[in-house]
Structures are given as structure tokens and as C-alpha cells.
Residue, then its C-alpha position, 0 to 999 in steps of 0.5 A: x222603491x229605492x234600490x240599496x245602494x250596495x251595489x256600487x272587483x286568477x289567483x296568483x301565488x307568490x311562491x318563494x324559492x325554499x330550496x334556494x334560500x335553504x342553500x344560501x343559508x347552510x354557509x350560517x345554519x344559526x342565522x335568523x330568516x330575519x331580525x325584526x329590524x331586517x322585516x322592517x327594512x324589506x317592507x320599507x324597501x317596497x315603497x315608493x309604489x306605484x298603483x293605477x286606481x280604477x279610473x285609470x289614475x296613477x297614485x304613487x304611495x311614498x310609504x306605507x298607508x298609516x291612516x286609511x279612510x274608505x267609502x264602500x262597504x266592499x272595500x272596507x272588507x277588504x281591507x279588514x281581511x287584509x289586516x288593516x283594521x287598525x289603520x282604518x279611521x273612517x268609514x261609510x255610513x253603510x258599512x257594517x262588516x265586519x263588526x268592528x268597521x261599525x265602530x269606525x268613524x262615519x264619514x258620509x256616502x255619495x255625499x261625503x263629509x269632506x270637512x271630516x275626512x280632511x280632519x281625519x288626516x289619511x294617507x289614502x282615501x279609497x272612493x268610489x265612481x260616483x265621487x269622480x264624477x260628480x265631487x271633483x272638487x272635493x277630491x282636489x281639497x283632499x288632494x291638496x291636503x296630502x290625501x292620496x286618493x284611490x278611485x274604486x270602480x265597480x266590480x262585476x265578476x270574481x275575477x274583477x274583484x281578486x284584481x280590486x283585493x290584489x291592487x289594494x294590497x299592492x297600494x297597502x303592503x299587505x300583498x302576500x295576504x292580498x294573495x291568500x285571500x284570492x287563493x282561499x275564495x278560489x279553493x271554494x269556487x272551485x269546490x263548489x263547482x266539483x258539487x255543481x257536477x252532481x246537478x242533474x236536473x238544473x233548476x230555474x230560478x228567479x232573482x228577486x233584489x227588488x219587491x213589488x211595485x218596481x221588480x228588479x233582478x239581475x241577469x248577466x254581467x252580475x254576480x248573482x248570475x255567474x254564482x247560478x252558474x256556478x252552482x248548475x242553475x239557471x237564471x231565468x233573467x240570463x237574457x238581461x243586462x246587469x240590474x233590470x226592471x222586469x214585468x210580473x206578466x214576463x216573471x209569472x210565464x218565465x214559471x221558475x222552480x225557485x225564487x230568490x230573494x235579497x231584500x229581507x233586511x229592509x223587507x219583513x216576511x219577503x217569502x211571505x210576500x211572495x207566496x202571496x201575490x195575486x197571479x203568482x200562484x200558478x208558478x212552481x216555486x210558489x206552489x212548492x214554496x220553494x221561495x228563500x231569502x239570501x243576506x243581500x251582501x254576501x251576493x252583491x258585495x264585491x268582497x272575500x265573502x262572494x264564495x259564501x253567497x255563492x255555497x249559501x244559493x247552493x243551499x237553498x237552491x239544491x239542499x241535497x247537494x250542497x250540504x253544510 
């Protein structure tokens, strides 16, 4: 079974000092905050900037990226929930949200279509890990074409992915929104952690992202952990590292009260798939058919939508409490 390859990360408030500004401004009371012109000026004063991708590599950015290209669907995201979707001219072949990033210029994957990036002409090209490490290559011709190339590591936190949408923000001139976007996923954290408080009986759940013959989940170093978490769960794989193949004897003796699911845009009924595995049946969440499917991207996808997979495991794992 091949895994979807999705896969492949606090807050800070930039205050402004009103009360000084409003002071200096009483010497003009009819002046204007600033003129288009005067907007234009301070943003091109932010640049040259100067940002450190994932791999550790120092990309300085003489202006404002016109012209973007990304390979991740995460980063696509987020570049979306900055307001760069108009910037944007090439995308992975799995990218699919927001809507409008379906529309985009399909440039490859793991494999990239070198020859179309460079005829694409961006200023950054946002990759991923794998293609540090095995298209060198490639990255140099891009390099060489003038394309500043950003290296996007993998993100397996909240925290590590507020860091991955402020640096993009940074390297974008978009940082003011980068921020607001980390304050709001924030704001609903720590909602969800205030209904978490009302948990009293902590349910034990199983992950699922993976169906049979080869079951994988994930236990910690995950989102799906930390959103367990979150939410006053416990996740019976919490003993494991990151994505692990695990033994149906070991998942039916771990006896879960609820099963979680995220395979179900590859996998028809996986409920159904579950509800009827032979041997399974002795486990409380089949026979509760306490067994829900969640969309493998809000979970998985280190983006502004984790808050979302986290309220949405809330849900279905305690209905009561976590109430749309």
C-alpha cells in the first residue's frame, strides 16, 4: 500500500505604537496615515531580505517575490492564506486547496518538471526535502536561471508550522498577515483546549492512515497526536515514533474506544471496512461503531487548516463537548 504522500511547520503580535503615532500626527491632524505612494515606499524599504530556508541555506530576496512556484500542498496553503494567490504560477500535482491552486500550472512532484519551472520564470521556487536531497542538480539550473530556491523542511508540530508560515511571510512581504493567520489558529487552540477541561472520562482512540494489508498510524512527533491531546484523548500508539506499521494481534489488545480513520479519499466505506474485519470485533469502538472518518488534510497537512482537524477530531471523538 502506498502511503499518500501528503505527509511531507508562539504566536507573535507585531503591535504598533498608536499612541505614539497619534502624537506625532497632532503637529498635521489633516495628513493622510500614508499615500499610496508612501505604502509603496515602505514595503520596498523591507527589502533586501534576508531568510534561512529549512536546510539551513541563506536566500536573500532582493524584492518582492512577483512570480511564485511551490511544491507542497502545505505551502500552497499557505501561501493562499497569505494573499499570494495571484503570484502564484506553478503548483504540485497534489495540490488541491484552496479551489483556485487547482487551477494553477501543474509542475510535477518528487519529480519535478524542471524544464516547466524554468519556463515559468519565478522569482522563488518553494521545494521540499526530497528535492535537496536527491535533484541537486536540478536545483542548480534553477539557481542558475535566477530562481531563488527556498527548501521547506517537514513540520511536526503547531508550533513548527507557525514558524514555517511566519518565515514565508518574511521572505513574501506579507508578514503582518503571516501573523494573523498564527494569532487566529492560536485563538482556536486554545479554545479547544478550554472544552478539552470538560473531558472527564478520556477516551482511547486508534488512528488509522493507513487500511489493511499494511496499518499504519501515528503516535508521537505527529499532529495527530498533539491534536489527541488537545482535545483530552489518548492515543493508544503514544509509545510510538512518528508513522509506524503496526500488528492487528497489538491494535485489537490495545481495545480503543474510538477509531479514526483518514484514508477515505482513496478508500470507499473505510468505516465499513473496519466494522467488518474479522478478529476486530471484540474491540469497544466496533462494537459501538464508534469508527469515523476525518479528510486526511486537515490533519496531516502542516497548514492554517490544523486548528480545523483538530475541532473536527473533537467532533466525532466527543460530540457533547465539542459542539459546532
Amino acid at each position: 500500500m502506498k502511503l499518500p504522500t501528503y505527509f511531507t511547520r508562539i504566536t507573535l503580535i507585531l503591535m504598533l505604537l498608536a499612541g505614539i503615532l497619534s502624537g506625532c500626527a497632532q503637529g498635521d491632524q489633516t495628513q493622510p496615515a500614508g499615500t499610496k505612494k508612501e505604502q509603496a515606499e515602505k514595503s520596498e524599504a523591507s527589502f533586501p531580505v534576508t531568510v534561512t530556508d529549512d536546510a539551513g541555506n541563506e536566500i536573500t530576496l532582493e524584492e518582492k517575490p512577483e512570480k511564485i512556484v511551490s511544491l507542497l500542498p502545505s505551502t500552497t496553503e499557505i501561501l493562499f492564506a497569505l494573499g499570494l494567490g495571484d503570484e502564484i504560477v506553478g503548483v504540485s500535482d497534489y495540490d488541491n486547496y484552496p479551489e483556485a491552486a487547482a487551477q494553477k500550472e501543474k509542475v510535477g512532484a518528487q519529480d519535478m518538471n524542471a524544464e516547466k519551472i524554468i519556463a515559468l520564470q519565478p522569482d522563488i521556487a518553494f521545494l521540499q526535502d526530497y528535492h535537496a536531497q536527491n535533484h541537486g542538480e536540478i536545483i542548480k539550473q534553477y539557481e542558475a536561471a535566477g530562481i531563488k530556491v527556498f527548501i521547506v523542511g517537514s513540520q511536526t508540530s503547531f508550533d513548527q508550522v507557525y514558524t514555517a508560515i511566519r518565515t514565508i511571510g518574511k521572505a513574501t512581504d506579507t508578514l503582518d498577515k503571516a501573523d494573523s493567520i498564527i494569532n487566529d489558529m492560536d485563538k482556536k487552540v486554545a479554545s479547544i483546549k478550554e472544552k478539552a477541561k470538560e473531558v472527564k472520562d478520556p477516551k482511547r482512540v486508534w488512528i488509522e492512515v493507513s487500511p489493511q494489508p499494511e496499518i499504519y498510524t501515528t503516535g508521537k512527533g505527529t499532529f495527530m497526536n498533539e491534536m489527541l491531546e488537545m482535545i483530552g484523548a489518548e492515543n493508544v500508539a503514544a509509545s510510538e515514533e512518528g508513522w509506524v506499521k503496526m500488528d492487528e494481534e497489538k491494535i485489537v489488545s490495545s481495545n480503543p474506544d474510538t477509531i479514526i480513520t483518514t484514508y477515505g479519499y482513496y478508500v470507499e466505506n473505510p468505516a465499513e471496512q473496519v466494522l467488518s474485519r474479522s478478529g476486530w470485533n471484540s474491540i469497544k469502538a466496533v462494537q459501538s461503531k464508534q469508527v469515523f472518518d476525518v479528510n486526511s488534510d486537515l490533519v496531516t497537512r502542516p497548514g492554517p487548516r490544523l486548528a480545523d482537524g483538530a475541532e473536527e477530531l473533537g467532533r466525532l471523538i466527543y460530540p457533547d463537548i465539542f459542539k459546532k
